[in-house]
N, C-alpha and C positions, 0 to 999 in steps of 0.2 A: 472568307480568307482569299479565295480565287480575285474576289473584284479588289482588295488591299496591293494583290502581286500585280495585277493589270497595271493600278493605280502607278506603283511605285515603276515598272519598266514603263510607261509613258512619260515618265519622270525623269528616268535616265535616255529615254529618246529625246523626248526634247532639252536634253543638255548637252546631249551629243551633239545634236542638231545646231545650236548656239558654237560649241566649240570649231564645230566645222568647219562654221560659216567665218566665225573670231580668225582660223589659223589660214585657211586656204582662198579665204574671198576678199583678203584685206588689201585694200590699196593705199599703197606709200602714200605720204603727201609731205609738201614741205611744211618748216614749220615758221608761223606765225612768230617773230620773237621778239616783237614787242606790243603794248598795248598801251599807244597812249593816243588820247583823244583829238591829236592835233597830227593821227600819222607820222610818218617818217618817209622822207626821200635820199635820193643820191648816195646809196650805200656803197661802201670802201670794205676790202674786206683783207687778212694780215694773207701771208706767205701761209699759216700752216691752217687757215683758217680760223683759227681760236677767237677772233678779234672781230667786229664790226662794227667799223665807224658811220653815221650816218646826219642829216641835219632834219630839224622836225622847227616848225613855226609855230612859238609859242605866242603867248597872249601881247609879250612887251616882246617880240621880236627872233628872228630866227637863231638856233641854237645850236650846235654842234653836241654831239650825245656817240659815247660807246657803250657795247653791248658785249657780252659772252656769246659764242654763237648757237650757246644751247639756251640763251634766253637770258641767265641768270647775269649779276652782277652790274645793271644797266646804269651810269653815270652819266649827270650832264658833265662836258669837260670846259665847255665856256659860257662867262655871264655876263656880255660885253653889250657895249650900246651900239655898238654895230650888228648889221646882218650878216650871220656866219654861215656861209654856205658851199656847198660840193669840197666837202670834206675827202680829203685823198691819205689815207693811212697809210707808212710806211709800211712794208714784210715786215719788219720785224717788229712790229706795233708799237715800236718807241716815240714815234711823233705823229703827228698830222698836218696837215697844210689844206688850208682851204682859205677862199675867197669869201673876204669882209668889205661888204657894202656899207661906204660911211654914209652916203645919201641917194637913196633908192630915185626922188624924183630928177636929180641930175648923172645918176649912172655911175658915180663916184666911185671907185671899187680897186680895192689893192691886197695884195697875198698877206696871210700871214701865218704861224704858223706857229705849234702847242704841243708840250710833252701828250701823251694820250692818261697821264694821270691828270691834266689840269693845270701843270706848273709851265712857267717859262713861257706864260702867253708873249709873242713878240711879230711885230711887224716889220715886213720883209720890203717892201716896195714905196713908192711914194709915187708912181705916175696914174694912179684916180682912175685909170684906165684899163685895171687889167681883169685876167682871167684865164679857164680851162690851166689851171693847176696841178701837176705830178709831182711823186716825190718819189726818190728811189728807195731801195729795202733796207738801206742802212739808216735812212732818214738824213744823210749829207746831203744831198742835193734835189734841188727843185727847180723844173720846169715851167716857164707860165706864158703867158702874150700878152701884150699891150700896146697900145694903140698910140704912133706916135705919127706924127705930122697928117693924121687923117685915117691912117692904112694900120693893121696889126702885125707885129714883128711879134721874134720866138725871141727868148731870153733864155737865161739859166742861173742861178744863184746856191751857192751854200745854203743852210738852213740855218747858220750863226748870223746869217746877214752879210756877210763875206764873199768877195767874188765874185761880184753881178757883172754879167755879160751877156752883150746884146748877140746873136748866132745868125740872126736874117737882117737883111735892111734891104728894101725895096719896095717900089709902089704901088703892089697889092698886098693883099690881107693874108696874113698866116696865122693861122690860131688854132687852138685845140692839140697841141703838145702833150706826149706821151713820154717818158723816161722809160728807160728800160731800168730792170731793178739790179745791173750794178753800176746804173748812172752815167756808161758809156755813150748811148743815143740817143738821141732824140727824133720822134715821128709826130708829124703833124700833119694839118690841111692846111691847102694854098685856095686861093679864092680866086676868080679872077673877077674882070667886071663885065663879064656875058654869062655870068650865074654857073659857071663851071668850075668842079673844082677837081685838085689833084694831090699825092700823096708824096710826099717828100721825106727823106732821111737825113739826119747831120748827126755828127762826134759831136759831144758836150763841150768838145774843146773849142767848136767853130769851125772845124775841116770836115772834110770830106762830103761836103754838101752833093747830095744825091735825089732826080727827081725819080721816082717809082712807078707811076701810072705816065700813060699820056694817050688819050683817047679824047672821043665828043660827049663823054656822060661825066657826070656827076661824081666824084668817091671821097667819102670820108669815113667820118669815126673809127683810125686808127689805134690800132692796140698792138703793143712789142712786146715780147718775150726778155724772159731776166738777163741773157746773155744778149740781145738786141739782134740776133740770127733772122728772127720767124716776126712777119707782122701779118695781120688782119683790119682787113677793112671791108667796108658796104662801097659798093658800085652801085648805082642805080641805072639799071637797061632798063630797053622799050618798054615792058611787060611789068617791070618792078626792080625792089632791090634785092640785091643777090650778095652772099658773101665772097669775098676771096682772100687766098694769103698768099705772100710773097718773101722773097726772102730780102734782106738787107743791102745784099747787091742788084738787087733786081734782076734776081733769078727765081726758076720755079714758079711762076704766075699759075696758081690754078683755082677755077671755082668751084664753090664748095657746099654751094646749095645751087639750085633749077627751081625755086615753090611761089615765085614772083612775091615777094614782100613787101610789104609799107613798113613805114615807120622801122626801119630796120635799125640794128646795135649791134654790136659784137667786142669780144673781148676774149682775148688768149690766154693762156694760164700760163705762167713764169717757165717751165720748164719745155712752153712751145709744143706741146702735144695735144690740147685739147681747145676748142674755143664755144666759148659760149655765147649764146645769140639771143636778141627778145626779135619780137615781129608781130604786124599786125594783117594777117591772111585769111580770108573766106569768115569776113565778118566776125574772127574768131583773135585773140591776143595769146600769143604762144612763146615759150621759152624753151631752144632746143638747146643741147650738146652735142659738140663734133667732131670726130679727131682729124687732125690738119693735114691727114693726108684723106679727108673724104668718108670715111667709114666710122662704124658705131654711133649711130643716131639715137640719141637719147632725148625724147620728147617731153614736156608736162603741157597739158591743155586748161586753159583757163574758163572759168565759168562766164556763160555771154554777159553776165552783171558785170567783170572787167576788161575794158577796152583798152584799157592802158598799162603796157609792162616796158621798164625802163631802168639804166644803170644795171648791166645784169655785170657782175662782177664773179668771175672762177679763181680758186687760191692756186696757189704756186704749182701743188702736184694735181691739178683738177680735180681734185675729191670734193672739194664743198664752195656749195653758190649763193651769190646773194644777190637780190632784184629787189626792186622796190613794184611794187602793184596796186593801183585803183584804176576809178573812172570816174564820170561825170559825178555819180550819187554816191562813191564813196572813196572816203578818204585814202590816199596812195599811204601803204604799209609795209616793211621791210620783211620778207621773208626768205627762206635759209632752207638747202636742201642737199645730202651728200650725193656725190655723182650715182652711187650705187642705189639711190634709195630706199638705204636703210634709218631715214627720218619717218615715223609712223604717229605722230604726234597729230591732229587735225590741224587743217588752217582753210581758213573760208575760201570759197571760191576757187581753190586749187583742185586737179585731178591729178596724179602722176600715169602718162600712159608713158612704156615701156617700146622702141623702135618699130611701133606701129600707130594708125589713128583711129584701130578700131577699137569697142568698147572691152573692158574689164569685165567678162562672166563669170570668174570668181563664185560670186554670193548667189548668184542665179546657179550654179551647177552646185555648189553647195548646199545651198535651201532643197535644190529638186531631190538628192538624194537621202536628207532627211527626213522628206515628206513620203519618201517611197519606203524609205525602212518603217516609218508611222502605218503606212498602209497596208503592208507586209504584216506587222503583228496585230492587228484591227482582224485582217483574214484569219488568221492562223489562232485567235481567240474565241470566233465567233465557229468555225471548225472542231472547235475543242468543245464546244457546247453543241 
């Protein structure tokens, strides 16, 4: 009878023990939310997060695809003989707009743009030349560049097709236009032809042409806020790239990371409080959060099997993110995580570490104390005899 009750309270230790380890040593991770065998890149994601547009390369060519951000509900939205790519979903997840490559070997490529249910497929441009595509939150108006007498100018159009107008003309390159999401701004990058570049602002309307940086380094990949107040961008100094944000008038210049970064990204949340960043530091590929005035660092570390994290997109109030992730041996995949993380779903190769880079002892402090209650009743049975 004695060795039955041993039996059964080692039973209940080590279920303790399981429980402990289940509630106190779990670590967040984002989530995985899709799974198809040809990946998914350049994810879009709505104002309230619910929505993730992205493109994935199928067997007859590339596709534009929405998702649920809890995974469910995954739809291709086009089945075109073009290649549909970097998919930019409006807030309010009524359209999409992305860049359709009529012929890959001569670079042909012009906007076009699609209810997010599939309907109203419709082409926007005809200069074969274009690219880097926004749309604002209402889905009225888009952003794009194209390349006209050699050099690339910023445009802006309706999404009816209505209202194309040119906003730059001059003889360097400006490309990679951002809309703010009520379609008031426009942020781009200026190139020049000593491999420098700089950050400029304009009204949709064609006024108030504003340059933002002017130094001897490098800054792109800008990102505005819905009101068009707060932008963010990568600088690239001696050491690496570094984030900053500025405001509209080109006031407030501050930088917002010191971690020397490669391959840096960044991207603001509609509401200008939060931005989210990928990067490639200490042989390691990392996706942080940051709020725009420098504070609450919110880290995920990636497994050294991916070296590649890219298109990190934050929703409107910074609650939930989307990035696309691979590397050489595996295929780049969209995955999905809330600021707070409270996503506890597995997804490969992801860690969530919380505003430090040390490790999660969690399951280690957890286990050891299960193992000590284990050894506790082993003494105190073998006492008893």
């Amino acid at each position: 009878m004695r060795q039955l009750f041993s039996i059964f309270i080692c039973f209940i230790l080590i279920f303790s023990v399981i429980f402990i380890v289940s509630v106190f040593g779990e670590i967040n991770t984002p989530v995985k939310i899709i799974d198809l065998n040809d990946g998914g890149v350049c994810p879009s994601i709505t104002d309230d997060g619910s929505k993730i547009s992205f493109a994935v390369t199928l067997e007859d060519g590339a596709e534009i695809f929405v998702v649920n951000s809890d995974g469910s509900y995954l739809n291709q939205i086009t089945n075109s003989t073009i290649q549909c790519w970097s998919p930019n979903i409006s807030g309010d997840g009524s359209k999409i707009v992305f860049e359709g490559i009529i012929d890959s070997y001569s670079g042909m490529t012009d906007i076009y743009v699609v209810n997010s249910d599939g309907s109203e497929f419709k082409r926007l441009t005809d200069f074969r030349k274009c690219g880097g595509c926004s749309i604002s939150d209402d889905g009225s108006k888009v952003a794009f560049s194209a390349e006209l007498d050699g050099d690339g100018e910023v445009f802006v159009i309706n999404s009816d097709g209505s209202g194309l107008k040119q906003l730059t003309s001059n003889s360097v390159d400006d490309y990679s236009p951002c809309i703010s999401g009520d379609g008031s701004k426009i942020v781009f990058t200026r190139y020049y032809p000593d491999s420098l570049s700089e950050i400029f602002v304009i009204n949709s309307d064609g006024s108030g042409l504003k340059q933002l940086t002017s130094n001897s380094v490098a800054d792109y990949s800008p990102s505005i806020s819905d009101d068009g107040e707060k932008i963010a961008f990568v600088s690239i100094l001696e050491d690496g790239g570094e984030i900053f944000i500025i405001t509209s008038d080109g006031q407030g210049l501050k930088q917002l990371t010191d971690k020397k970064l490669t391959d840096a990204f960044a991207s603001i949340s509609g509401d200008g409080k939060r931005i989210v960043l990928c990067s490639f530091r200490d042989n390691k590929a990392e996706i942080s959060v940051v709020n725009s005035d420098g504070s609450g660092w919110f880290n995920f570390e990636v497994d050294p099997q991916i070296n590649g994290i890219q298109s990190p997109r934050i929703s409107s109030d910074g609650s939930m993110i989307a990035f696309e992730a691979g590397s050489y041996y595996v295929l780049p995949d969209v995955l999905v995580i809330n600021y707070d993380g409270s996503s506890t779903e597995s997804a490969p190769y992801i860690e969530e570490i919380k505003e430090t880079d040390n490790y999660n002892y969690g399951y280690l402090v957890a286990l050891a104390l299960g193992l000590l209650l284990v050894g506790l009743l082993v003494l105190f049975l073998r006492r008893k005899k």
